[in-house]
N, C-alpha and C positions, 0 to 999 in steps of 0.2 A: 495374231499380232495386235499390240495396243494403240489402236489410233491417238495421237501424239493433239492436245488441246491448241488450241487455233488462236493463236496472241493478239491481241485486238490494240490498238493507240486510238483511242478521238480525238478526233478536231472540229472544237466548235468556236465561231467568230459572230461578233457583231459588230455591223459599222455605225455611223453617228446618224445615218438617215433613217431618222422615224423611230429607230430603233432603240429597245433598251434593252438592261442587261438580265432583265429575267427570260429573252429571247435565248440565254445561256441557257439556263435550268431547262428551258421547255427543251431546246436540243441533245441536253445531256440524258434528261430523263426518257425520250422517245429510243437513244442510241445505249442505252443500257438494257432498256427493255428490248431490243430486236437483238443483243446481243443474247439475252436470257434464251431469246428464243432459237437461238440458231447456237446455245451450248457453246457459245464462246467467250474466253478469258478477256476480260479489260486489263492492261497490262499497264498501260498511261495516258494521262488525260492534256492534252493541249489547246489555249483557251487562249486565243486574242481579242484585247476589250477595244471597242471604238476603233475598229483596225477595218479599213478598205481592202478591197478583196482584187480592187484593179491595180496594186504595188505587190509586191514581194517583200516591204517594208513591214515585215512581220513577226516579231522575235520571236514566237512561240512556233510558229510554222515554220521556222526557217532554222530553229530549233528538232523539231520535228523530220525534218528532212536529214537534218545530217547523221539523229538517232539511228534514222533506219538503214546506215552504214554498218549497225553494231548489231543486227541482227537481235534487238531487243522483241519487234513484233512482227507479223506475217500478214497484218492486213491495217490499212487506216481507214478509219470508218469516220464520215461526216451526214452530219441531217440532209443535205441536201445539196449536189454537187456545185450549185455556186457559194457554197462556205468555203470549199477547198480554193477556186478564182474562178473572178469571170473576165479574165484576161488570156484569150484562145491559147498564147504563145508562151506564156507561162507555165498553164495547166497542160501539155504536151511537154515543155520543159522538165518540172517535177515530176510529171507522174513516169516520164521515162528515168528521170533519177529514182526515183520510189521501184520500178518495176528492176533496174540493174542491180539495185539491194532485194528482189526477192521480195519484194512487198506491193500489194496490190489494195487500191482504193476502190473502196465500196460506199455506198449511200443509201439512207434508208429510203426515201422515200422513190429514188430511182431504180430498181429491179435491174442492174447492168449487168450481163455475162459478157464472156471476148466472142459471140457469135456476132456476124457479119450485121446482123440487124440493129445488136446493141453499137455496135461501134457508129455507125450512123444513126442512132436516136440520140448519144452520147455527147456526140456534134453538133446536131440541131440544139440540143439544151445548150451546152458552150456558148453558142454563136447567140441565143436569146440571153444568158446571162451579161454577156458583155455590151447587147444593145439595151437591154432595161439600166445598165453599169453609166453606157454614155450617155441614152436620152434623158438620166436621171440627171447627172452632172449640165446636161444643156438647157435644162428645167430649172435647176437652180443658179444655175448661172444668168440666167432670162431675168429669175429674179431680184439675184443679187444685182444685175443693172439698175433695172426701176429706181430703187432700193438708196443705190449711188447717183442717179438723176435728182432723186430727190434730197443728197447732200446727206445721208442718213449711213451712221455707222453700220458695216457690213461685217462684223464679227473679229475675235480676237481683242488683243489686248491694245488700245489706240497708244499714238506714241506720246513718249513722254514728252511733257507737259499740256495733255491732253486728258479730261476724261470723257463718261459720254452720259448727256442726261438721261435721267431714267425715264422723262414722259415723252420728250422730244424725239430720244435715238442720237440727236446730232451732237457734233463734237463741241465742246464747253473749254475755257482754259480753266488750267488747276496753276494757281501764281506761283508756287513756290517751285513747283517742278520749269515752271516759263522763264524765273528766274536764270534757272541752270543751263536753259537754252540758248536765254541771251549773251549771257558770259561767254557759251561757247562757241556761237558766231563771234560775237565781238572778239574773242582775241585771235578764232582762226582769219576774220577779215583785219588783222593788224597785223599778222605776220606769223603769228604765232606756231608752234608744231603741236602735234598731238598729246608730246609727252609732256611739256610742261601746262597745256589744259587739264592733262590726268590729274598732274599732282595738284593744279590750283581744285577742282573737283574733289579730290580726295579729301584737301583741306577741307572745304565745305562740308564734309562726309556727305556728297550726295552720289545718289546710286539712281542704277537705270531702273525703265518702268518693272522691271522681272525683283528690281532689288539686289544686285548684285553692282560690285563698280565697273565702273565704265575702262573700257578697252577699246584701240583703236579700230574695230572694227563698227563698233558701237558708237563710235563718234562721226564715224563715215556718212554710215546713215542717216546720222541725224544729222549731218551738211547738206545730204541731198534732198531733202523729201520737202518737197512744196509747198507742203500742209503746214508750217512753217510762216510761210507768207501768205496765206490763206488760199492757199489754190486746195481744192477738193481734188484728194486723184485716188481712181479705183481703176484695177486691170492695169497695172502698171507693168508686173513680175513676167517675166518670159513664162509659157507653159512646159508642161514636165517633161524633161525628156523622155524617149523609148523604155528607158531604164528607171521610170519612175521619180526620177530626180529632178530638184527644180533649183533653180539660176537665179539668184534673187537681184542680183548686179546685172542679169542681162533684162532689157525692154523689150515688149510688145510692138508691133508697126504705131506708126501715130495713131491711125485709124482707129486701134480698137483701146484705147486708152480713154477714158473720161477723166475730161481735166474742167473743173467749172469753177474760174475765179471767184474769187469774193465766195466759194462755198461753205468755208468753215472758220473761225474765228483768226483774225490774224497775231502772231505772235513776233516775229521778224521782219522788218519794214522792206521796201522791197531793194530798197537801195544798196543792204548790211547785204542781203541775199544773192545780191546779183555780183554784190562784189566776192562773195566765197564762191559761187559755182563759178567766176571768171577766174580765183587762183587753183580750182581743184582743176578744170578743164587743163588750164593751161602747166599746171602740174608742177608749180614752183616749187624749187626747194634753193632757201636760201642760202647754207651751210654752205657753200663754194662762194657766194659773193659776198657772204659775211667776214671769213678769213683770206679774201683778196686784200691787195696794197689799195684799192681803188674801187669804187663803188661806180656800177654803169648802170645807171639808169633803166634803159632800156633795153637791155636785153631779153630776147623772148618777143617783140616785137616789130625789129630788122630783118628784110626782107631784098636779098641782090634782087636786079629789075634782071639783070643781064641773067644769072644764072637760075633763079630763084629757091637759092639755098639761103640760111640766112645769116644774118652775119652778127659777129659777136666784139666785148671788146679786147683791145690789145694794146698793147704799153711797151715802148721801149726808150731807150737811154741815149739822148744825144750827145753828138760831140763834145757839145758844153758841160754835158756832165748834166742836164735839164732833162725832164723826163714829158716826152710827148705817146699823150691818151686818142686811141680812135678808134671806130669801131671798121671792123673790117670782114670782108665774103670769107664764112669756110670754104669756098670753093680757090685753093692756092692757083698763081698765076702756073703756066700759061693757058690753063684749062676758063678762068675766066679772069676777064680785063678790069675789073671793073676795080674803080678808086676810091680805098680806105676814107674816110670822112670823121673829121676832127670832132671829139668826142664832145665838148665843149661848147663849139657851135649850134651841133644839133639839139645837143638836151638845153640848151638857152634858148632856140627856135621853139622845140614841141611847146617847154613850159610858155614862153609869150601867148601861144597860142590856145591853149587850156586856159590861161587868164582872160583872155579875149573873149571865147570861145563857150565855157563851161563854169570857170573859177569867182563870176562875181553874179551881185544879185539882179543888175539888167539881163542878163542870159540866162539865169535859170527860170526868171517871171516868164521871157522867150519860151522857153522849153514847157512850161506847164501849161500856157494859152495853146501852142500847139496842141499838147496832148489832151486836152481839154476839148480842140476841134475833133482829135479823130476820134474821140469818144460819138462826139456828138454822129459824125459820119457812119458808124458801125451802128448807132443806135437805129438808124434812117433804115442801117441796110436789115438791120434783126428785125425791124416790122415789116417792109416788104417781104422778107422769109415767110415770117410769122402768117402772113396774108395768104400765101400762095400752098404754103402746108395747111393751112386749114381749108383750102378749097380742095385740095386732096384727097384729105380725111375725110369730107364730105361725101365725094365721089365714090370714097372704099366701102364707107357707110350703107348708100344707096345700095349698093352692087351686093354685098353682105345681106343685107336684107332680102332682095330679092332671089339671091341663090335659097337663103333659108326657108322662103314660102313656097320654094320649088321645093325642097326636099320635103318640104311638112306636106303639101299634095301627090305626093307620091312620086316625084321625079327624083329619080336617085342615077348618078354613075360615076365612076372612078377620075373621068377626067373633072365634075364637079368637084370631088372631094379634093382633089390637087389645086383646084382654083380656090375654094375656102382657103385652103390652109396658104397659099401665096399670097392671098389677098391681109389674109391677119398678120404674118410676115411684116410684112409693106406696113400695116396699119400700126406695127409695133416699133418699127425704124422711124416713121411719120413723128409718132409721138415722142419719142426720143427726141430728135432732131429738134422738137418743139421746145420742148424743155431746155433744151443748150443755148435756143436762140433768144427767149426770154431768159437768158442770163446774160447779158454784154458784156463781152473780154475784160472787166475790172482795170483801171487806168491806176497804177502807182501813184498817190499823193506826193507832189515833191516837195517838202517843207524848204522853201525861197531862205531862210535862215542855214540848212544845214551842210549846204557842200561850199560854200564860199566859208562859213565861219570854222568847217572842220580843214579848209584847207591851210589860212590865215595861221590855224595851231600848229600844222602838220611841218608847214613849211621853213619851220623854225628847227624843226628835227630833219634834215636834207639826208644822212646817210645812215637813217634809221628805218627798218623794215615796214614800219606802219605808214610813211613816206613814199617809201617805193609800190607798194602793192594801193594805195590811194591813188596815184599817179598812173599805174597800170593799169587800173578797173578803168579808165575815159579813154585810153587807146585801142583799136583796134589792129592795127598794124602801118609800119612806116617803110615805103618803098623805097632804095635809094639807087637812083643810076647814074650813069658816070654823068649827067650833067644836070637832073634832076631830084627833087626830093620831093617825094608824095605822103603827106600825113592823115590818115584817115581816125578824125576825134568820134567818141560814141557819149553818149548822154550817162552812160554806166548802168543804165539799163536793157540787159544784152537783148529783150522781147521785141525790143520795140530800134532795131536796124533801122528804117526806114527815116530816124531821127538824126542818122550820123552827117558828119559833114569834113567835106573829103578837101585837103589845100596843099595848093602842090607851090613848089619855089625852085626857084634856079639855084644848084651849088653856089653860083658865084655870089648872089646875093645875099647867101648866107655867111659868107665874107667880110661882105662889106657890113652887113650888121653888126656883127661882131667890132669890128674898127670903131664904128660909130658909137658904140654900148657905152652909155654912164655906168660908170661905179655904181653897185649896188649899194 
């Protein structure tokens, strides 16, 4: 009887660590030659370029896998079983898919049969390829910190209107692309939608950094990202899931996020910025209060005290045939008590007090002398830091040193080596830390000319979107109870809370204001 030739598929991969692609050839050429020698057929070849071995994000492999459904080959041969994965739960995943099709993985430089020994050497290799897999990833992750401590681009393509110098590494503006950024804040902080910034964009013929035009999801991101107003942020992106997949819209804990103001050039003031992430958060859409009979001001910041649902507005037709505006609790009687309040009253109250408050140039000189102090306050607090971590480092210094002239005389043990590596640990958190604190939280310039004289224009346009979302970015939220009205004003810069200022009034005297009001 004719023994029947023995169908062979390779698969060779290389990732982007250290590695390049004549690592191909060298693999192909070892796995050709062991096939010579063992008289077996190469039948197809499978080749993933710059492709990680810890995803299944593999088209050639995953290619590969469903081939050996169809009974094309009887054995897949890789150089060395971390080419196939060095992802434990994977490579028991495939390889029992591979084994259900009849197909069994072999490796040159690993000698594996199914006896009880190989199966446990085969495990041991597994379990070393996936820690050489993560401690590599934690290696360079270590570095890519440093990296972003020092406000230095950490790879990929920076965003647009961004490039990166070539001697510095750090991020540089390119104008014409910063142009296209500022249009697109300014008209999303005016009210504006996505689709008529496309088409004003289009007009333009500008496109994104890839070179393609711009789509709503591409504009998203470029509302959010900090770098923008010059905040430096690296480790932003949630990590991959189970499944290798990663979540670019979901965040890391605070913690491990590096965020260092003033890191990288600024291109959106922080004013323009604070006021879009105040409409994205709060998730305005104005299309229902643009085709209303009646524009309410505040909606989106009424709050029942009694229920604390909140409340919206509502209009109805009196007797007279007159039509009476107020804002009033979704929560309907008799689930809560609480009483509808005259729409007219209140948004003449808030605005008084935005004039008072925020709208002219004695109150905002007010607001920048402040902010000016807490600068000066957090500068106080980052040198005593600065003080106290460097008596630290001193201390980890010492301790390092002296473990090291133990080990160079010959005192060596296991619990030493745990205390090195805790100690540089520590010594590398230290210097971090250090780094953050000689950076102070960067305080927003507030140009004393531009929210009185942008108000003065605005205020001439009362039931125009750029109006209402001006007027929303200084509220934070207005409480109202049946005999009470609490208005809580923010400076418009949402960072810095601790500048709001909180005034409350009695229904009734909001009454009598009204009675007393001159003509405008």
């Amino acid at each position: 009887m004719v023994r029947s030739v023995t169908r062979v598929a390779l698969y060779a991969r290389y990732s982007s660590d250290n590695q390049r692609s004549e690592s191909i050839d060298a693999q192909l050429r070892a796995m050709h030659s062991y096939c010579q020698q063992h008289h077996y057929q190469v039948v197809k070849t499978y080749v993933d370029e710059a492709r990680s071995a810890t995803t299944d994000r593999r088209p050639s492999f995953l290619q590969m896998i469903a081939d050996s459904s169809s009974k094309l080959f009887d054995i897949v041969l890789v150089h060395k079983l971390d080419r196939f994965s060095r992802n434990r739960y994977d490579s028991a995943m495939y390889k029992r898919e591979l084994k259900k099709n009849g197909v069994s993985l072999y490796s040159v430089l690993e000698n594996l049969d199914d006896s009880p020994e190989s199966i446990m050497m085969e495990a041991v290799l597994e379990g070393m390829a996936e820690y050489y897999s993560q401690n590599l990833a934690r290696e360079t992750m270590k570095g890519m910190r440093e990296t972003a401590l020092q406000c230095k681009h950490t790879g990929g393509k920076p965003p647009l209107g961004f490039d990166v110098d070539p001697v510095s590494k750090k991020l540089v503006i390119n104008e014409q692309e910063a142009e296209w950024v500022r249009l697109i804040f300014e008209m999303f902080a005016n009210g504006e939608g996505y689709s008529s910034i496309i088409k004003r964009l289009d007009q333009l013929q500008a496109v994104t950094k890839r070179g393609l035009p711009f789509e709503k999801n591409s504009l998203s991101s470029i509302l959010r990202n900090k770098k923008y107003a010059g905040i430096y942020v690296f480790n932003r992106s949630a990590s991959k899931s189970p499944n290798g997949k990663r979540n670019n819209h979901r965040s890391k804990e605070a913690d491990d996020i590096i965020e260092i103001p003033g890191g990288c050039p600024q291109i959106i003031d922080a004013f323009t910025f604070q006021r879009v992430q105040q409409r994205i958060k709060k998730g305005q859409h104005w299309g229902g209060r643009n085709s209303s009979k009646e524009v309410y001001l505040l909606t989106g910041k009424l709050i029942c005290k009694d229920c604390g649902k909140p409340m919206t507005g509502s209009r109805r037709t009196m007797k007279n045939q007159s039509h009476y505006s107020a804002y009033r609790c979704t929560t309907r009687k008799p689930f809560c008590q609480n009483r509808e309040i005259s729409k007219n009253q209140l948004e003449d109250f808030v605005i008084d007090v935005l004039e008072r408050e925020i709208f002219n140039f004695s109150a905002i000189n007010t607001i920048t002398h402040r902010l000016t102090l807490m600068k000066e306050e957090q500068q106080d607090v980052s040198l005593s830091l600065k003080q106290q971590y460097h008596v630290e480092l001193e201390m980890i210094e010492e301790k390092l040193y002296n473990l090291s002239q133990a080990i160079a005389h010959g005192i060596f043990s296991e619990t030493m080596v745990q205390e090195v590596n805790a100690l540089e640990d520590k010594k590398f958190q230290l210097q971090e830390e250090m780094i953050k604190v000689e950076r102070v939280r960067e305080i927003p310039e507030i140009d004393p000319l531009l929210i009185p004289t942008q108000y003065e224009i605005l205020r001439n346009k009362p039931d125009s979107k750029e109006y209402r979302t001006f007027i929303s970015s200084f509220i934070d939220k207005i409480v109202i109870g049946r005999f009470t009205v609490t208005l809580t004003v923010k400076t418009g810069l949402e960072i810095f809370d601790e500048l709001n200022t909180t005034i409350s009034i009695r229904r009734q005297e909001l009454q009598e204001k009204k009675e007393k009001r001159p003509l405008r």
